[in-house]
N, C-alpha and C positions, 0 to 999 in steps of 0.2 A: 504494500500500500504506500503510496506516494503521497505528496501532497502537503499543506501546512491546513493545521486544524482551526479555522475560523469561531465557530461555532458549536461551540460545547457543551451549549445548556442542555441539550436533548439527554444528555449522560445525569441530568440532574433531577430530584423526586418531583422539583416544581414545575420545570419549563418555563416554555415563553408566557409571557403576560399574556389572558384570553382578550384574543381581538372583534370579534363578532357574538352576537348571541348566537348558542346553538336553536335547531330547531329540535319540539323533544319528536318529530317522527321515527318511524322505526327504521331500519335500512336493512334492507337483505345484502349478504353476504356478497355478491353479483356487484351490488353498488355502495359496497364500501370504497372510500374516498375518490370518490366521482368513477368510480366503478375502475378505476387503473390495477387491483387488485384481481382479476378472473384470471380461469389459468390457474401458473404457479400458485401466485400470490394469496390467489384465494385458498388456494386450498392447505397454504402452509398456513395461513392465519385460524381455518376451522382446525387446523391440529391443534395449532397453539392455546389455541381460547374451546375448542372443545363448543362451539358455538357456530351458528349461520344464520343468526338476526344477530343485530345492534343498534344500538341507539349514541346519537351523540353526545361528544365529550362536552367539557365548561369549554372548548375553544373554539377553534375557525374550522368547519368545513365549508369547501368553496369547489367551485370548478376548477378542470386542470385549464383552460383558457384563463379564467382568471388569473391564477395563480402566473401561469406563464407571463399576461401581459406586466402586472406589479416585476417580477424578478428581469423583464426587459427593461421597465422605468427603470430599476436601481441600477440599471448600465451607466447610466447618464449623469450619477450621485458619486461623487469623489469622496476617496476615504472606504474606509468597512463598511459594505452592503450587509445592510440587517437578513434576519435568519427569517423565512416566510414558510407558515404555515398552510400545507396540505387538508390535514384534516384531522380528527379526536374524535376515536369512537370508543365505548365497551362494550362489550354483551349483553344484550335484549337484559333486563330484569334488576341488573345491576345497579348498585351507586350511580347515578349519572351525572352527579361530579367530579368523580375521579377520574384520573388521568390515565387513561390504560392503554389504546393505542393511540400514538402520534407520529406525525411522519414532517419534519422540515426539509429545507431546500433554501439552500446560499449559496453566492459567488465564492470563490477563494481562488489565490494567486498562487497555481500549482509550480512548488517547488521541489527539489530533490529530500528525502526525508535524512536528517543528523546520522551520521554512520552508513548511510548508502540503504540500498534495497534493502526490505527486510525480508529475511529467508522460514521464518520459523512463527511459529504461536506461544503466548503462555501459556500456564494454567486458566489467568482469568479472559486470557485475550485471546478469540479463535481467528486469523487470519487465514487466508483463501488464496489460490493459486489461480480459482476461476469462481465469478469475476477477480479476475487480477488487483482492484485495490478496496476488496471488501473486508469489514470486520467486524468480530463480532463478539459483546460480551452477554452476562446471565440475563439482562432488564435492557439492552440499546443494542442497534449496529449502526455502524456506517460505510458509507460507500460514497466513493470520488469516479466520476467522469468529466470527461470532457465536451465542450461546448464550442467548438471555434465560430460559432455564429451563432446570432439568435435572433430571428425577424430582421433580419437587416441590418441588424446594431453590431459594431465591430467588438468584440468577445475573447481577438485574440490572446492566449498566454493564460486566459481565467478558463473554470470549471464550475464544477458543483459538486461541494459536498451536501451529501444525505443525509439525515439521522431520523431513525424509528427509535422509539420508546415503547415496553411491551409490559414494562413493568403491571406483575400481577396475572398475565396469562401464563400459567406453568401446567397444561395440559399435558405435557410430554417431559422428558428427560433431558436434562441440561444443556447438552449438546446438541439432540436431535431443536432444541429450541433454538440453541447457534443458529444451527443450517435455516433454521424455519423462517427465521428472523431476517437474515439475507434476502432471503428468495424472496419475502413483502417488500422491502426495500429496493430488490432490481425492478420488481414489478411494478413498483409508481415510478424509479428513475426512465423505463424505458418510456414509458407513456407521459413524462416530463420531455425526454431528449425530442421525442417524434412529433411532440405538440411546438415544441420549439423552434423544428426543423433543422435539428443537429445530432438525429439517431446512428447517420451514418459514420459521422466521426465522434462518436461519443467513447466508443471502444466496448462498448455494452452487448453481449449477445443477446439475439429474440429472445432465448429462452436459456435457462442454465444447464437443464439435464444435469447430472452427476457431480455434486459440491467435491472441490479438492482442497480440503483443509491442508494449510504448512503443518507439519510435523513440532509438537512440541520440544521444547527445549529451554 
């Protein structure tokens, strides 16, 4: 995983400050966060949470056009681009205050990471060989692409880090929630890159097929 870390609240129990009222409808699994989650995504998220209804979080769910058009305006904003929220959903029944899934999306000035590539995982840190700069801990992942255009706006040299928060869905076992956690996470990044019109150079596959976690050490 490459990259400088911009944005790291999503690693935090609060997160970003809620920007919009949620509505309390219910959301089928299909059109969680503007439905960029079917496929993989979905189906790693009913692991996760053991669920295929939801209701919104205390935060922003929005369109991914919306969403896209704000993170092209902050092209034009000199200095750190603020972290923009996707969407905040939990499972149908639940608190509908808590914070359980979240997905952001920032610019960041992709740079070479301290000590060079990283070849390996921790205990608490699972890193990925494919996608090439995903990761992923017990409650967040993240994942870095690239963007060299976005609507027409020059882009070069920036990307986009991701960050899901899952805190609270432990349907499954540790790790299998590593992997689960990723696969939510490529699945709103791709339907970010193509809504943007920078899928092809984002370095992102359609689809992941087969996670290849680095080797702990």
């Amino acid at each position: 995983m490459t990259g400088t870390t911009v944005g790291c609240s999503a690693l935090d129990d609060t997160g970003p400050e809620p920007t919009e009222t949620a509505s309390s409808a219910p959301i089928s699994l299909t059109a969680v966060c503007d439905g960029s989650l079917r496929g993989e995504g979905g189906a790693a998220l009913k692991q996760i949470s053991g669920a295929d209804a939801f209701q919104p979080g205390p935060d922003t769910n929005q369109s991914m056009k919306k969403l896209a058009a704000s993170l092209v305006t902050d092209l034009k904003k000199s200095g750190r681009k603020p972290e923009r929220m996707l969407c905040s959903v939990s499972p149908q029944g639940g608190n509908p205050s808590a914070r359980v899934l979240w997905i952001t999306f920032q610019w960041y000035k992709d740079t070479p990471p301290v000590g060079g590539k990283r070849t390996h995982s921790t205990y608490d840190n699972t890193r990925y060989g494919n996608p090439g700069r995903a990761s992923a801990y017990d409650d967040s992942a993240s994942l870095f692409f690239s963007c060299p255009t976005a609507s027409g706006q020059d882009s070069q040299g920036l990307g986009f880090i991701a960050w899901a928060s899952t805190v609270g869905l432990d349907a499954v076992a540790r790790y299998q929630k590593h992997d689960a956690q990723v696969r939510i996470l490529h699945a709103a990044s791709v339907a970010l890159a193509k809504q943007l019109g920078c899928f092809k150079e984002s370095g992102l596959p359609e689809t992941l097929g087969e996670l290849t976690p680095l080797p702990v050490k």
